[in-house]
C-alpha positions as a Markdown table, in Angstrom:
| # | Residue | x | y | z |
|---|---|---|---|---|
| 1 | Unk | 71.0 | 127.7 | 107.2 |
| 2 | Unk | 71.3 | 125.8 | 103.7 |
| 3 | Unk | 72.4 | 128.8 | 102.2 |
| 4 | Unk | 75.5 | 128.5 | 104.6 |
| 5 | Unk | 76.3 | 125.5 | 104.1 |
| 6 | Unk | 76.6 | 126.0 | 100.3 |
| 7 | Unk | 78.8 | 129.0 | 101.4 |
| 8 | Unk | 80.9 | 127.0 | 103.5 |
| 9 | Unk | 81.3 | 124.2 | 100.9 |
| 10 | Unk | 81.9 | 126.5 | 98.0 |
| 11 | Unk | 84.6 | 128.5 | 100.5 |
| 12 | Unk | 86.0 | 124.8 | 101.8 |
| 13 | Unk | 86.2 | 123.9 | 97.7 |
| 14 | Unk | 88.4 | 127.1 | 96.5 |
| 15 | Unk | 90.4 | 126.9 | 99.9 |
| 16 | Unk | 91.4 | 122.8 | 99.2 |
| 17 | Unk | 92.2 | 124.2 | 95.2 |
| 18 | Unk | 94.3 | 127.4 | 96.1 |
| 19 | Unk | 96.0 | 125.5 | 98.9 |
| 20 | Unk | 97.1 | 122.6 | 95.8 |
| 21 | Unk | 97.5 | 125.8 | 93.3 |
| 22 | Unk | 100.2 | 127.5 | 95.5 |
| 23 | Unk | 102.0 | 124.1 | 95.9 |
| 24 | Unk | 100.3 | 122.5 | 99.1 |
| 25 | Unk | 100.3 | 119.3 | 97.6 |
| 26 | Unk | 103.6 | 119.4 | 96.6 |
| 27 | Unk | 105.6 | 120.2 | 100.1 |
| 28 | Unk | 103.1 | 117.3 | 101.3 |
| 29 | Unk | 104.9 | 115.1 | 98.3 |
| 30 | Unk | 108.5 | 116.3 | 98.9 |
| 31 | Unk | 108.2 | 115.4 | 102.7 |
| 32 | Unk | 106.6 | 112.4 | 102.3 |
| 33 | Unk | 109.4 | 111.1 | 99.5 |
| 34 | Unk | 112.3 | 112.7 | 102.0 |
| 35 | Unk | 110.5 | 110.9 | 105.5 |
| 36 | Unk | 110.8 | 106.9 | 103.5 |
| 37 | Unk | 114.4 | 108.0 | 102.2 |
| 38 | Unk | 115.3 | 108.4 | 105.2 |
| 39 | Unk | 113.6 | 105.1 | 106.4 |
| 40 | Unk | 115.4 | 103.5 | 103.7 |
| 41 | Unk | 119.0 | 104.8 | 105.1 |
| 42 | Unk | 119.5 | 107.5 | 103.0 |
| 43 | Unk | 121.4 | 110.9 | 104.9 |
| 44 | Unk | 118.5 | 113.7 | 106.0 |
| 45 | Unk | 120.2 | 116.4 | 103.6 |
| 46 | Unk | 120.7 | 114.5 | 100.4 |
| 47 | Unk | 116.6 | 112.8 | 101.2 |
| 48 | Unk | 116.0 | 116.5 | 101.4 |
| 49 | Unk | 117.3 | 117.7 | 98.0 |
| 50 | Unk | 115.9 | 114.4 | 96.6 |
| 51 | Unk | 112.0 | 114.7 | 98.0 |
| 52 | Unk | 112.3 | 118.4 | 96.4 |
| 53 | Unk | 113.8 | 117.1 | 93.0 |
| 54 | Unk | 111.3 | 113.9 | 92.6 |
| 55 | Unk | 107.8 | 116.0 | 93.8 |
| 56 | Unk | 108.6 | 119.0 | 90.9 |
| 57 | Unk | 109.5 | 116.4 | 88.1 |
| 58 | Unk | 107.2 | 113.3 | 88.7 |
| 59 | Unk | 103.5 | 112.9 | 88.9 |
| 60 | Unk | 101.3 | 110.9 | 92.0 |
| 61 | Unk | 100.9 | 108.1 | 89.5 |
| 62 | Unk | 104.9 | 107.9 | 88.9 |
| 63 | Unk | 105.8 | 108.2 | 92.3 |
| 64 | Unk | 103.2 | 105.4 | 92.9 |
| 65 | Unk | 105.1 | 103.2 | 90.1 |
| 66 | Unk | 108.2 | 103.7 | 92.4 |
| 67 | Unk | 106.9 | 101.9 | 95.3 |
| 68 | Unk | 107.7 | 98.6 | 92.9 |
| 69 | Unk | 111.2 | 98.9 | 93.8 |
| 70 | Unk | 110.3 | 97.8 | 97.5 |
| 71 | Unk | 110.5 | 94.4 | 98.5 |
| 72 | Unk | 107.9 | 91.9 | 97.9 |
| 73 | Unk | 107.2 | 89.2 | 99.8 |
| 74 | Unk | 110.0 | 86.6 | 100.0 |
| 75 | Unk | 112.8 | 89.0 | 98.8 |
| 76 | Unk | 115.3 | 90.9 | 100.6 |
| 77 | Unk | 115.0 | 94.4 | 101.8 |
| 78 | Unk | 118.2 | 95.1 | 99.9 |
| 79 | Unk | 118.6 | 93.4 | 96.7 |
| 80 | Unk | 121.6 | 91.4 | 96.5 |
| 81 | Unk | 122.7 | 91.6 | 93.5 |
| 82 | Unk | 122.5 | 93.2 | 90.2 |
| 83 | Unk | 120.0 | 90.8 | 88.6 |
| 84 | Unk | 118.1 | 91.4 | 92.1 |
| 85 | Unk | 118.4 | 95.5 | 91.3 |
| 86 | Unk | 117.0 | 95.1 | 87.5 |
| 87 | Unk | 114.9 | 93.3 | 88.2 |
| 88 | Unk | 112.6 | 95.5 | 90.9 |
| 89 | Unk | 113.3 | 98.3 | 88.4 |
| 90 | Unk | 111.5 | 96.6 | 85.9 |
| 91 | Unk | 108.8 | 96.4 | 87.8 |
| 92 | Unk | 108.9 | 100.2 | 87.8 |
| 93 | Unk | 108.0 | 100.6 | 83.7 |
| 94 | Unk | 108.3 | 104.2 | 84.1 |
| 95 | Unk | 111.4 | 105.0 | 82.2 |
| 96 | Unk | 110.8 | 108.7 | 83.2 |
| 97 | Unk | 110.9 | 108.1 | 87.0 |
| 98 | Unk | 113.9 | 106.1 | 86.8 |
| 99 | Unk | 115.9 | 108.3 | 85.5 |
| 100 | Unk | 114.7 | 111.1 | 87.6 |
| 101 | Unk | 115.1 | 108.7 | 90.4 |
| 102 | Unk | 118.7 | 108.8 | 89.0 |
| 103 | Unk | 119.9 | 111.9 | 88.4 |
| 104 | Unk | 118.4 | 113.3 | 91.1 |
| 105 | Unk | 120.0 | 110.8 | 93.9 |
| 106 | Unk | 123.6 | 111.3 | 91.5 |
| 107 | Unk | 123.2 | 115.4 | 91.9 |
| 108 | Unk | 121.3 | 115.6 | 95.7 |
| 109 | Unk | 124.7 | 113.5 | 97.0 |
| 110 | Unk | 127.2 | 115.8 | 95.1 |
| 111 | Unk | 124.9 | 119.4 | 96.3 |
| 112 | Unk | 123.5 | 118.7 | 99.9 |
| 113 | Unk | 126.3 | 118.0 | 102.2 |
């Protein structure tokens, strides 16, 4: 009996790692970005192209950073202005996931219609 449960453990362990080898993790990522683009307003296709683009070129702990550009208690969903925008990316520090933020929001609205 113990020896299948080490078995089963061992076969649970190289399933969960083959699964995040092959890209499991990733297509998780990419839908997960692409499902609050969408809650955000942003069109199904171009939320598409852009969960793809952001889960290949960021890590977790970047995409994690990007959740500072929400709003925080007392501000607007939107920001209003442009002092309102720089600021919440500031709160980002991650110069890297800005721009990727960027570029891939500039080429998914150009590519996915």
């Amino acid at each position: 009996m113990r020896k299948m449960l080490i078995v089963l453990a061992l076969l649970a362990v190289v399933g969960i790692g083959l699964w995040g080898w092959f890209g499991g993790v990733e297509r998780v990522t990419a839908g997960r970005i692409e499902a609050v683009l969408v809650d955000k307003g942003i069109p199904q296709p171009v939320a598409a192209c852009m969960g793809t683009r952001m889960s290949e070129r960021l890590s977790l702990n970047q995409l994690r950073k990007l959740e500072n550009l929400q709003a925080r208690e007392g501000e607007d969903a939107v920001p209003l202005s442009m002092s309102e925008f720089l600021e919440r990316l500031r709160r980002v520090d991650d110069r890297e996931a800005i721009e990727v933020v960027g570029s891939s929001a500039a080429i998914c609205s150009f590519t996915a219609r």
